[in-house]
Structure formats: structure tokens, C-alpha cells
N, C-alpha and C positions, 0 to 999 in steps of 0.2 A: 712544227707546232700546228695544232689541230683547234677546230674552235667547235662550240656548242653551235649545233643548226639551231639556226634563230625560230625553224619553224614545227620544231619537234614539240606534240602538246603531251607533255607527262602526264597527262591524266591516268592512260592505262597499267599504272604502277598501283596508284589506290587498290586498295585489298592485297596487291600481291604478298603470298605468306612468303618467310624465306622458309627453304626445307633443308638445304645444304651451308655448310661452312667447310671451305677447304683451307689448309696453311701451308703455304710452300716456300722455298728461298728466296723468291726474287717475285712473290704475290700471292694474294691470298683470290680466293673464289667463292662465292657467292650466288647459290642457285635460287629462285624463287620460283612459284608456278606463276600461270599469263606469260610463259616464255619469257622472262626476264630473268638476266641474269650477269653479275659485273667480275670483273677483273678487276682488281687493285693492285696497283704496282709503283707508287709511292706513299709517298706521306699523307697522313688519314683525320680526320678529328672525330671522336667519338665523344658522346657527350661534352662538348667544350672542349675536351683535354687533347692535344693534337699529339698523334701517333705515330710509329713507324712501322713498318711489316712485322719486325718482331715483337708487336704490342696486338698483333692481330684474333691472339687466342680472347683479347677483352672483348670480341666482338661476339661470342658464344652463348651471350644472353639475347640475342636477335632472333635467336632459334626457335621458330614457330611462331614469331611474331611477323605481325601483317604491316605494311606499309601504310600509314595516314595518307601521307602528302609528298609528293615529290615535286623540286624545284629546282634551277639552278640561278647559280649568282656568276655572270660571264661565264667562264668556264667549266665553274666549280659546282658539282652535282651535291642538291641538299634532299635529303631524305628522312622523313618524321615518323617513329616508329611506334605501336603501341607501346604503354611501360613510360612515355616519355622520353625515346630514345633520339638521339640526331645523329646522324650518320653523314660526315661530309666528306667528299672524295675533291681531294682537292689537286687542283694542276700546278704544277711547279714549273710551270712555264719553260723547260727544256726545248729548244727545238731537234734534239737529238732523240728523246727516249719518248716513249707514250706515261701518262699520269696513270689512266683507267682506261680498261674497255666499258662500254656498256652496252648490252645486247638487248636489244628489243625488239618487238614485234615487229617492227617497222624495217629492220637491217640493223648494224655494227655501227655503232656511234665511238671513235675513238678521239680519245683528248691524250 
């Protein structure tokens, strides 16, 4: 089990547009520019409604949208999209498997 650095400041997410959406068996990919970019490899909440990998093609309206705001809640990475979108990557508390990567500027943040 991996935990959020208490001292990663999210800001440089703001603006970042996403350009890619990948779908694959076992997670989905996620490129944006500002070098950010996540892995998703469980369970997802997009707009409220909580997701699995194979619900990942509903994330294709993100496409060319910029990030507001980025936060997390303990573990759990929240991201505010224009459109009104919420994108939440959530940990399933596994000590076995990784939830997300998320790649930043900063280095490889994994939960």
C-alpha cells in the first residue's frame, strides 16, 4: 500500500489539457501536456457515478478539456475538469496491486 506524499502541491495540473485517452485490459491511460499524465488500474468515479476499467470509453468527453483543479482526499486523487467534469481515481486499499500511477513533473507518484 502506497500513500499520497503529504507534500506534493497539485497546483501544476491547473491548465493541463488532456490530449490522449488510451483503453486497455487491465487500465486505461491518460496523457496530458505539463508532463502529466495517469494510469488507471481500478475502480474510477466519473461524474459521481463510480466506474470500472470497462466503463473507461465514458471518459472520451475529457478529450481536449483542461484540468480546473486538482486535489486529493487521503489517497484518493480528485480532478475538476472544464464541462463540469470530476474525475476521481480512487484507491481500493489493496496492499497487493497499485490503484493509479500518476506521473508528474516532480517523478512517479504511485497509490
Amino acid at each position: 500500500m502506497y500513500e499520497f506524499p503529504k507534500d506534493l502541491n497539485l497546483s501544476f495540473c491547473k491548465g493541463a489539457k488532456l490530449y490522449t485517452l488510451g483503453l486497455g485490459l487491465s487500465a486505461i491511460s491518460i496523457s496530458c501536456d505539463k508532463d502529466l499524465a495517469l494510469s488507471i488500474e481500478s475502480d474510477f468515479e466519473f461524474d459521481s457515478e463510480k466506474l470500472t476499467l470497462e466503463d473507461g470509453y465514458k471518459l472520451h468527453v475529457l478529450i481536449g478539456k483542461k484540468i480546473l483543479n486538482a486535489s486529493n482526499k487521503g489517497n484518493d486523487l480528485i480532478l475538476n475538469f472544464e464541462g463540469g467534469h470530476r474525475l476521481v481515481l480512487l484507491d481500493d486499499g489493496s496492499e497487493y496491486y497499485q490503484s493509479y500511477h500518476f506521473y508528474t513533473p516532480r517523478g512517479l507518484v504511485v497509490i
